[in-house]
PDB file of N, CA, C, O and CB in Angstrom:
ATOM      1  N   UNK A   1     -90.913   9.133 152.355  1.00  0.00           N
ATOM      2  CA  UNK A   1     -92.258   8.554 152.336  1.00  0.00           C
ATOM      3  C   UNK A   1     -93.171   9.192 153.392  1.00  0.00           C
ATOM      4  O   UNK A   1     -94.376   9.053 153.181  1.00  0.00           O
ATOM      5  CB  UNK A   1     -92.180   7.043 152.563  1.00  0.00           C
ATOM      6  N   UNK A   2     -92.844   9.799 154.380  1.00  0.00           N
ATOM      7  CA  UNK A   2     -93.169   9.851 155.640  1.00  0.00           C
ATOM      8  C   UNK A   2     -93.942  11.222 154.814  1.00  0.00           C
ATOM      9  O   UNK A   2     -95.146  11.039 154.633  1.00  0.00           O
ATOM     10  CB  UNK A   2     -91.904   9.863 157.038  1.00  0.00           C
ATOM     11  N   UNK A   3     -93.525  12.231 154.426  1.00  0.00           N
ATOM     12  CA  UNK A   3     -93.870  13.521 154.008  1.00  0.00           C
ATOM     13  C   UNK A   3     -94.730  13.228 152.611  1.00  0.00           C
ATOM     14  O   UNK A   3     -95.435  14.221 152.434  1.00  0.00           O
ATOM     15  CB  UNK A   3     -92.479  14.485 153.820  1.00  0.00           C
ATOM     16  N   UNK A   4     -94.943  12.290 151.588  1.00  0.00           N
ATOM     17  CA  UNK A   4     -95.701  11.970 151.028  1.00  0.00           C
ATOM     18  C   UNK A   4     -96.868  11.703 152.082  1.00  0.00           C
ATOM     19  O   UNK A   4     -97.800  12.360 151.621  1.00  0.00           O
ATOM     20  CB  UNK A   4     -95.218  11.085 150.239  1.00  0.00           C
ATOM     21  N   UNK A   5     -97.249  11.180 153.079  1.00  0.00           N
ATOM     22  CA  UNK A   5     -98.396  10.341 153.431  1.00  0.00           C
ATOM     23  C   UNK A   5     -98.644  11.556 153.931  1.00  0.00           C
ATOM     24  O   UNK A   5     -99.515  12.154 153.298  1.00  0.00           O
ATOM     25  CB  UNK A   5     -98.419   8.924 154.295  1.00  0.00           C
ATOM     26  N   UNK A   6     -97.998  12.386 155.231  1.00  0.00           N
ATOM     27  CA  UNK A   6     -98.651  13.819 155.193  1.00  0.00           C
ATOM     28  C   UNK A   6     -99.068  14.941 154.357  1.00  0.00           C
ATOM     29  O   UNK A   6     -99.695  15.935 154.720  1.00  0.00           O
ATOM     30  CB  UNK A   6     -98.124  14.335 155.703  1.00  0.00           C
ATOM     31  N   UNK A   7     -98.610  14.634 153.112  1.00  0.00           N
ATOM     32  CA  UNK A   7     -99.413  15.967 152.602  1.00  0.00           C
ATOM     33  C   UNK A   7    -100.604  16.046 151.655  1.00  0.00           C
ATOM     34  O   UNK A   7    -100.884  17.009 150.942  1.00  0.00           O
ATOM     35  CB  UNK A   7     -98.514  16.770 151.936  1.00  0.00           C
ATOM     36  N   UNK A   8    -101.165  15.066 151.737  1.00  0.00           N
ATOM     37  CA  UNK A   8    -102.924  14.726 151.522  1.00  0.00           C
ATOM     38  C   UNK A   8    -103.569  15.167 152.840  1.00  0.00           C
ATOM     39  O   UNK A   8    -104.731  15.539 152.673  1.00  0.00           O
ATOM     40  CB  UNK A   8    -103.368  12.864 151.268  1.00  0.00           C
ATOM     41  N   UNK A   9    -103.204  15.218 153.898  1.00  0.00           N
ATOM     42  CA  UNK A   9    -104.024  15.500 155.246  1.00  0.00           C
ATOM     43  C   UNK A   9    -103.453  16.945 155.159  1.00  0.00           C
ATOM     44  O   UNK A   9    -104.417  17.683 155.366  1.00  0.00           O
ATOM     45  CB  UNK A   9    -103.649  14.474 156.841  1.00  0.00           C
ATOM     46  N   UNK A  10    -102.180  17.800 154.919  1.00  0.00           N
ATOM     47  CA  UNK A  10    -102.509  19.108 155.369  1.00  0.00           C
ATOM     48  C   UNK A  10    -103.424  19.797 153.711  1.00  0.00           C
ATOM     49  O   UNK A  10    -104.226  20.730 153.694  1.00  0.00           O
ATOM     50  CB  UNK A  10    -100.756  20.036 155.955  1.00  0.00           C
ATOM     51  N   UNK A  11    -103.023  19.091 152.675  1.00  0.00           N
ATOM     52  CA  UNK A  11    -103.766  19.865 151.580  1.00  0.00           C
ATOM     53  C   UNK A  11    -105.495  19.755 152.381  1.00  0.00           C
ATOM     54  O   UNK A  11    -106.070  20.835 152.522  1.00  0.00           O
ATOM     55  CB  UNK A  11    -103.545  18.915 149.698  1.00  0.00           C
ATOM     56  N   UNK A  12    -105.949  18.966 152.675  1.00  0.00           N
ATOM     57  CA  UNK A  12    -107.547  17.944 153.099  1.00  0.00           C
ATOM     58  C   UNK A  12    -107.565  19.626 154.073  1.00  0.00           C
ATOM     59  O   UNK A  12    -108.346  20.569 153.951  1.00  0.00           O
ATOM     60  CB  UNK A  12    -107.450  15.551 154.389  1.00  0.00           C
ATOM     61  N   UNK A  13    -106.616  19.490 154.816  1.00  0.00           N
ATOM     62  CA  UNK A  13    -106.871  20.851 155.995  1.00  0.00           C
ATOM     63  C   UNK A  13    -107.528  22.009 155.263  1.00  0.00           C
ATOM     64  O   UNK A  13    -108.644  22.529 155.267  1.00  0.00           O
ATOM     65  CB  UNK A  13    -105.284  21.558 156.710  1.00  0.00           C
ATOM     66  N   UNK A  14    -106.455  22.183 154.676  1.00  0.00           N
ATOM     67  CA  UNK A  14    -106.229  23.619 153.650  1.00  0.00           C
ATOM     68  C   UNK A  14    -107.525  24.160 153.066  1.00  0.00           C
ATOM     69  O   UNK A  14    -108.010  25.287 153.168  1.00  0.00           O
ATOM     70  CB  UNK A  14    -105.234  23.290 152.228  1.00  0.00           C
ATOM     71  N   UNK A  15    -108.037  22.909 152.328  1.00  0.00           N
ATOM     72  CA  UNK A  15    -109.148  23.273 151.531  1.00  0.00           C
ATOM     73  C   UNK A  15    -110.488  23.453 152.945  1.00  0.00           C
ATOM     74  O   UNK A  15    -111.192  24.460 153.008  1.00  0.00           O
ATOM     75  CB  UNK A  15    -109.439  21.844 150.147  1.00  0.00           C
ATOM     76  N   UNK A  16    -110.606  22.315 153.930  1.00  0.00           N
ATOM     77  CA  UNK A  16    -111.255  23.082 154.903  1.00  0.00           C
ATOM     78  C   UNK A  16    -111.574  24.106 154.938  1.00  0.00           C
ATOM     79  O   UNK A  16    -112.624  24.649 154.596  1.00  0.00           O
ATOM     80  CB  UNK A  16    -110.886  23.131 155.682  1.00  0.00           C
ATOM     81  N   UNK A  17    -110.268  24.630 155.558  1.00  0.00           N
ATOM     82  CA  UNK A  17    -110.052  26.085 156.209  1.00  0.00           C
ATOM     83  C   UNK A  17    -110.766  27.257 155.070  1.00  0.00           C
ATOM     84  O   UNK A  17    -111.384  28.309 155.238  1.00  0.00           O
ATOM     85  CB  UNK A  17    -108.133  26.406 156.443  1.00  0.00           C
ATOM     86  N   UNK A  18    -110.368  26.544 153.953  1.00  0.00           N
ATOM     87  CA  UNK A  18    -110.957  27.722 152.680  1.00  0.00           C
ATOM     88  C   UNK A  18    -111.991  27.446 152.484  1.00  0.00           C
ATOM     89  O   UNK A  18    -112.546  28.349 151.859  1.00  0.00           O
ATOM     90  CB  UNK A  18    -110.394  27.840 151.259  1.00  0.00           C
ATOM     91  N   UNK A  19    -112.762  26.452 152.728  1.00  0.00           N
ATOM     92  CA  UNK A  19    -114.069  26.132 152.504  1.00  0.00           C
ATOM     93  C   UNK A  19    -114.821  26.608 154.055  1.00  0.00           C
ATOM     94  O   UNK A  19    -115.907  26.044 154.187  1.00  0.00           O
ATOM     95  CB  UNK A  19    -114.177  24.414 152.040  1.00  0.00           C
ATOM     96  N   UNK A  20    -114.574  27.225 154.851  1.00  0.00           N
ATOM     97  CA  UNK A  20    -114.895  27.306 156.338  1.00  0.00           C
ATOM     98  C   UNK A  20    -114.858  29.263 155.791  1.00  0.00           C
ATOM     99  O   UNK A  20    -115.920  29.874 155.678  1.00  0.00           O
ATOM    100  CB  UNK A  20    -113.376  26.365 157.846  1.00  0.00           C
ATOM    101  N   UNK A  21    -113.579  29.906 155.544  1.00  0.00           N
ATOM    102  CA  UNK A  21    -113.871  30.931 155.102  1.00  0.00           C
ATOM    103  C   UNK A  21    -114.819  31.534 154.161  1.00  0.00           C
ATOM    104  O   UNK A  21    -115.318  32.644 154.345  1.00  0.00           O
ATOM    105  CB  UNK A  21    -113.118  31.103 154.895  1.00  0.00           C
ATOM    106  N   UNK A  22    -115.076  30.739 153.089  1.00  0.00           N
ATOM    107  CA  UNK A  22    -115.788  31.015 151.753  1.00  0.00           C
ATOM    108  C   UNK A  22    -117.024  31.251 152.584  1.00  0.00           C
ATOM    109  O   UNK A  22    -117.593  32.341 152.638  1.00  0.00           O
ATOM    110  CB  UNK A  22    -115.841  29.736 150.444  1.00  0.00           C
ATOM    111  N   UNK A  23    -117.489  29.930 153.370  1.00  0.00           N
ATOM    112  CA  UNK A  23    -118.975  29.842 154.480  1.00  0.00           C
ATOM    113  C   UNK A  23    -119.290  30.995 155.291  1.00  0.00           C
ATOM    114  O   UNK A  23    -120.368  31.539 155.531  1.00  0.00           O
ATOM    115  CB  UNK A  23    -118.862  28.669 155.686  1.00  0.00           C
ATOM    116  N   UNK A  24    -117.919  31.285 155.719  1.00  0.00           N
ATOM    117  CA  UNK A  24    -118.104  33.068 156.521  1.00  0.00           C
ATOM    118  C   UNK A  24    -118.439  34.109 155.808  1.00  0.00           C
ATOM    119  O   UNK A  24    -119.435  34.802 156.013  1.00  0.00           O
ATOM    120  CB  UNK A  24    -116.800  33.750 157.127  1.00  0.00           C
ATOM    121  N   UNK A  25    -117.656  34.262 154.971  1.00  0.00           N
ATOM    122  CA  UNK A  25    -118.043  35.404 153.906  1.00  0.00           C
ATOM    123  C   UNK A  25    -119.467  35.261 153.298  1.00  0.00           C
ATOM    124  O   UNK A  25    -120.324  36.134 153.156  1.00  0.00           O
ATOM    125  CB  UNK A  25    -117.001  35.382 152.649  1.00  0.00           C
ATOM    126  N   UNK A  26    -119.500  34.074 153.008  1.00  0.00           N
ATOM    127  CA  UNK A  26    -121.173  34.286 152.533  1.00  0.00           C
ATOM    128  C   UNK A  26    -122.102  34.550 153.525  1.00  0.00           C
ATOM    129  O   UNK A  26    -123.166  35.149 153.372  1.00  0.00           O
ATOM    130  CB  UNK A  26    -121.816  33.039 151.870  1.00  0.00           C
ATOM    131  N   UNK A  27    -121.699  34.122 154.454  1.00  0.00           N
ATOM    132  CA  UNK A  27    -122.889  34.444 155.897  1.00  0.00           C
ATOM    133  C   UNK A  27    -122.682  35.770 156.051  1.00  0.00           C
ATOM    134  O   UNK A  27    -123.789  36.290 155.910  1.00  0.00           O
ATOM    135  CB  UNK A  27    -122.591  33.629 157.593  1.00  0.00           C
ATOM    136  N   UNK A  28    -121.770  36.706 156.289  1.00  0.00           N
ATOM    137  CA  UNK A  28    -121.420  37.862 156.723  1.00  0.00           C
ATOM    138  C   UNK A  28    -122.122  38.919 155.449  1.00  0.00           C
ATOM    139  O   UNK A  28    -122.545  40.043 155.718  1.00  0.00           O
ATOM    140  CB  UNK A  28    -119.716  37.865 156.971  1.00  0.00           C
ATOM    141  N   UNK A  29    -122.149  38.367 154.140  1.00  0.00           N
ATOM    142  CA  UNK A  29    -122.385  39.114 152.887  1.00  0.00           C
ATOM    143  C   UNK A  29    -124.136  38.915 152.852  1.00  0.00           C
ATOM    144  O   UNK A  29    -124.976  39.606 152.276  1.00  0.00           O
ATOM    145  CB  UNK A  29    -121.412  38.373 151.405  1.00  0.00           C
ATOM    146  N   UNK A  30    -124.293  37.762 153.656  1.00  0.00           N
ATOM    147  CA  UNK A  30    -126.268  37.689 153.855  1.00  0.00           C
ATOM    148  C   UNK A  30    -126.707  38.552 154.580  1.00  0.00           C
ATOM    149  O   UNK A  30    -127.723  39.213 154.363  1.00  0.00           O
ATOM    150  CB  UNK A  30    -127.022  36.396 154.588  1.00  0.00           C
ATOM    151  N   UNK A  31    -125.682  38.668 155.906  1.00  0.00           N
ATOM    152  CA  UNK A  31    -126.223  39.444 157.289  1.00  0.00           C
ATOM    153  C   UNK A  31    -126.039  40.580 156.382  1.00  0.00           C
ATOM    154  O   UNK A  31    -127.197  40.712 155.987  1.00  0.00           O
ATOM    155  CB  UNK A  31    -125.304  39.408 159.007  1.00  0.00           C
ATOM    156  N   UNK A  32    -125.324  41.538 155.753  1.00  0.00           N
ATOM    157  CA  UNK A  32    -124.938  42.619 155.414  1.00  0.00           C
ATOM    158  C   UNK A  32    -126.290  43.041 154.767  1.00  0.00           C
ATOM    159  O   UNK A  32    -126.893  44.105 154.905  1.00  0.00           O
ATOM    160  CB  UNK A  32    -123.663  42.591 154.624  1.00  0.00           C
ATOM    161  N   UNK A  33    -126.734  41.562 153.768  1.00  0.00           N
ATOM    162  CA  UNK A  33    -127.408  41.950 152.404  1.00  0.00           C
ATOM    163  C   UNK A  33    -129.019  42.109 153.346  1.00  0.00           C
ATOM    164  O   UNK A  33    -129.888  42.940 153.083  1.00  0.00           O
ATOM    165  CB  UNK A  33    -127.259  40.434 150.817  1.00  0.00           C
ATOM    166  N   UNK A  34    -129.062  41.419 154.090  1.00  0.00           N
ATOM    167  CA  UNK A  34    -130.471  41.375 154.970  1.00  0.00           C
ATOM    168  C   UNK A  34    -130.595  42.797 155.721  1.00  0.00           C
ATOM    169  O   UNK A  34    -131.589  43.508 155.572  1.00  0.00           O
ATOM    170  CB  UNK A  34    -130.456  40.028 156.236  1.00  0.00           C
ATOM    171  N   UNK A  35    -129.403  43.187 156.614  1.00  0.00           N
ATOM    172  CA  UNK A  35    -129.253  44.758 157.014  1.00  0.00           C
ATOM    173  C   UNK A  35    -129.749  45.796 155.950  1.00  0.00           C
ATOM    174  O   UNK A  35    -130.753  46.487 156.123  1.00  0.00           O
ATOM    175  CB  UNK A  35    -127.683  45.112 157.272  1.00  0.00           C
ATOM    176  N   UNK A  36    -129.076  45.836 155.002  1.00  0.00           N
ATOM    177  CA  UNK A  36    -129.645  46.677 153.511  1.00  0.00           C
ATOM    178  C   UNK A  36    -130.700  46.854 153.238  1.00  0.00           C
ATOM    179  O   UNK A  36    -131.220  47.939 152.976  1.00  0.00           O
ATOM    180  CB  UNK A  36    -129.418  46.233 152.352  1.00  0.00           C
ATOM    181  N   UNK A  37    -131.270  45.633 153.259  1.00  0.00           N
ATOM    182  CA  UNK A  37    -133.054  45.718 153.006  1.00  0.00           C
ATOM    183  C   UNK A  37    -133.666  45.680 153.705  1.00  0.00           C
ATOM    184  O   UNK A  37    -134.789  45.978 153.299  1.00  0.00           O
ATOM    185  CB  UNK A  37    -133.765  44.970 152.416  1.00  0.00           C
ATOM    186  N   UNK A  38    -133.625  45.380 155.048  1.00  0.00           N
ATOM    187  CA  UNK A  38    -134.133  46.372 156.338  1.00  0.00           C
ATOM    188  C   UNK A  38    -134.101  48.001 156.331  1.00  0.00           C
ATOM    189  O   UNK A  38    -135.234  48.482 156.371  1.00  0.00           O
ATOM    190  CB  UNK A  38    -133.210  46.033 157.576  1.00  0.00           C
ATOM    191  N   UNK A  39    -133.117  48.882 156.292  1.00  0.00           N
ATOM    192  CA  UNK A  39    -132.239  49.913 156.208  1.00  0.00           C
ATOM    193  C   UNK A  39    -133.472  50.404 154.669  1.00  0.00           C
ATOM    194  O   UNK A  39    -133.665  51.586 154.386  1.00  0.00           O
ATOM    195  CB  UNK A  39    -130.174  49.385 156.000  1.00  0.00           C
ATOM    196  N   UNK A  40    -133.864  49.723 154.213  1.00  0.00           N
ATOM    197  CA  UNK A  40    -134.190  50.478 152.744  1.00  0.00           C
ATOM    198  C   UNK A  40    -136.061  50.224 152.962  1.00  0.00           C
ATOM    199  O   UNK A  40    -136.837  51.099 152.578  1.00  0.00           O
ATOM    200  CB  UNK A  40    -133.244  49.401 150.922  1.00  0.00           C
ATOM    201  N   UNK A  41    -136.538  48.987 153.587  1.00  0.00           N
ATOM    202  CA  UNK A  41    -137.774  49.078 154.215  1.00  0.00           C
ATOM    203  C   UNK A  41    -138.386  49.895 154.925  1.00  0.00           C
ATOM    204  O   UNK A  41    -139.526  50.330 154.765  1.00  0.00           O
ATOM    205  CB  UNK A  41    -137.883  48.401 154.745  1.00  0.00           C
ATOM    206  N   UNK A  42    -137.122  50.282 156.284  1.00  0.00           N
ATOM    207  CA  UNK A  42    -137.942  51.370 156.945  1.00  0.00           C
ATOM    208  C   UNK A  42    -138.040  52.526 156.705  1.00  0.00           C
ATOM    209  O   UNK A  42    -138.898  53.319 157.094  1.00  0.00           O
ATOM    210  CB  UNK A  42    -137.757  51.515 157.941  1.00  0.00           C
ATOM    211  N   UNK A  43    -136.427  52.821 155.499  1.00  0.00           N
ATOM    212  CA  UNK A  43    -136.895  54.264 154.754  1.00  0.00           C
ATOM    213  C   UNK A  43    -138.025  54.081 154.133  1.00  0.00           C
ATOM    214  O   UNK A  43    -138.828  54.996 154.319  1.00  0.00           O
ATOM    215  CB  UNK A  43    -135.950  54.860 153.666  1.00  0.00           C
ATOM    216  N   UNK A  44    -138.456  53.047 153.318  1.00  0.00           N
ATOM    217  CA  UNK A  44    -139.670  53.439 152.705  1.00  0.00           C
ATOM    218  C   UNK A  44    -140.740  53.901 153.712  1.00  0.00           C
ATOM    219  O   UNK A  44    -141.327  54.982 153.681  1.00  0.00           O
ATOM    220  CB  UNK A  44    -140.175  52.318 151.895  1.00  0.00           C
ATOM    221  N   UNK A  45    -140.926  52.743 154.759  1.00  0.00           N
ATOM    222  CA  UNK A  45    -141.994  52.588 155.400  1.00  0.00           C
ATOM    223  C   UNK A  45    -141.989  54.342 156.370  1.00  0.00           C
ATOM    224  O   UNK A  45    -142.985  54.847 156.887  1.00  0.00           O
ATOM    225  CB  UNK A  45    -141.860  50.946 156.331  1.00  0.00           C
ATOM    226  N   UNK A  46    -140.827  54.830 156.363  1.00  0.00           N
ATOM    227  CA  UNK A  46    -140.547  56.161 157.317  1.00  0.00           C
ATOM    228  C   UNK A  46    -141.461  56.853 156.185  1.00  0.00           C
ATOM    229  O   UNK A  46    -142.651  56.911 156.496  1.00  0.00           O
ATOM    230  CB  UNK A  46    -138.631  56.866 157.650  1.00  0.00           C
ATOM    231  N   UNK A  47    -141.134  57.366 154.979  1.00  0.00           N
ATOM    232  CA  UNK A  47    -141.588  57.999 153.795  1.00  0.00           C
ATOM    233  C   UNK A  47    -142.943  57.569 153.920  1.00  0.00           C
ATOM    234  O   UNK A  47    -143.719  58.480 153.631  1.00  0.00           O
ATOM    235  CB  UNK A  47    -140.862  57.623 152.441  1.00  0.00           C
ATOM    236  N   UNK A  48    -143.483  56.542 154.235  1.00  0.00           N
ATOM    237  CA  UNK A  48    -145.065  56.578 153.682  1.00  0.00           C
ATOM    238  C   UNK A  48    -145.290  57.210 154.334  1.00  0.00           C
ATOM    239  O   UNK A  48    -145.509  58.339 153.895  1.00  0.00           O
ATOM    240  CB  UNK A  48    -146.058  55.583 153.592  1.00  0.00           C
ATOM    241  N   UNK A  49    -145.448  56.952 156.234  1.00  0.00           N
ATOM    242  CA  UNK A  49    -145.586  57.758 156.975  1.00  0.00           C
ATOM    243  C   UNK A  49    -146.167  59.236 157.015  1.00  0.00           C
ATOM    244  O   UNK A  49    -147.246  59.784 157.242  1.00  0.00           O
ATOM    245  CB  UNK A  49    -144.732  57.665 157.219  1.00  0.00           C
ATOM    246  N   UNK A  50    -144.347  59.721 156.535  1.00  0.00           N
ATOM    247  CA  UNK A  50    -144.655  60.935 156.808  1.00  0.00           C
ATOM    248  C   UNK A  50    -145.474  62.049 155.553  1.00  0.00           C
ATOM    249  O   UNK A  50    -145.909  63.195 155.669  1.00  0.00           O
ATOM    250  CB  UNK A  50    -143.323  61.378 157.262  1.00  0.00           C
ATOM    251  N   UNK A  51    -145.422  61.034 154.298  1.00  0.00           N
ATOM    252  CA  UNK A  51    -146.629  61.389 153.342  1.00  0.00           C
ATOM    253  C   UNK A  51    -148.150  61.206 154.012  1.00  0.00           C
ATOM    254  O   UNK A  51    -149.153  61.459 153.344  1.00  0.00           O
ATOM    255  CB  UNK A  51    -146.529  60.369 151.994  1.00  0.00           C
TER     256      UNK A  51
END
């Protein structure tokens, strides 16, 4: 019984932890996606420039 009542609290963990990762990756895949289109702005903005 003892190991029934614990394993609703480590599954409860589990999904956390994967729901805490999923949150990273999407933050890390924004910062990336925001870098990109910076990176592709100032080429343009370099190109007008030097036209």
């Amino acid at each position: 019984m003892v190991f029934l009542s614990t394993q609703p609290v480590q599954a409860q963990f589990i999904f956390q932890s994967n729901l805490f990762s999923a949150s990273t990756v999407q933050y890390i895949a924004t910062l990336s996606t925001v870098n990109v289109q910076k990176r592709i702005y100032y080429t343009i903005t370099q190109t007008a420039v030097s036209i």
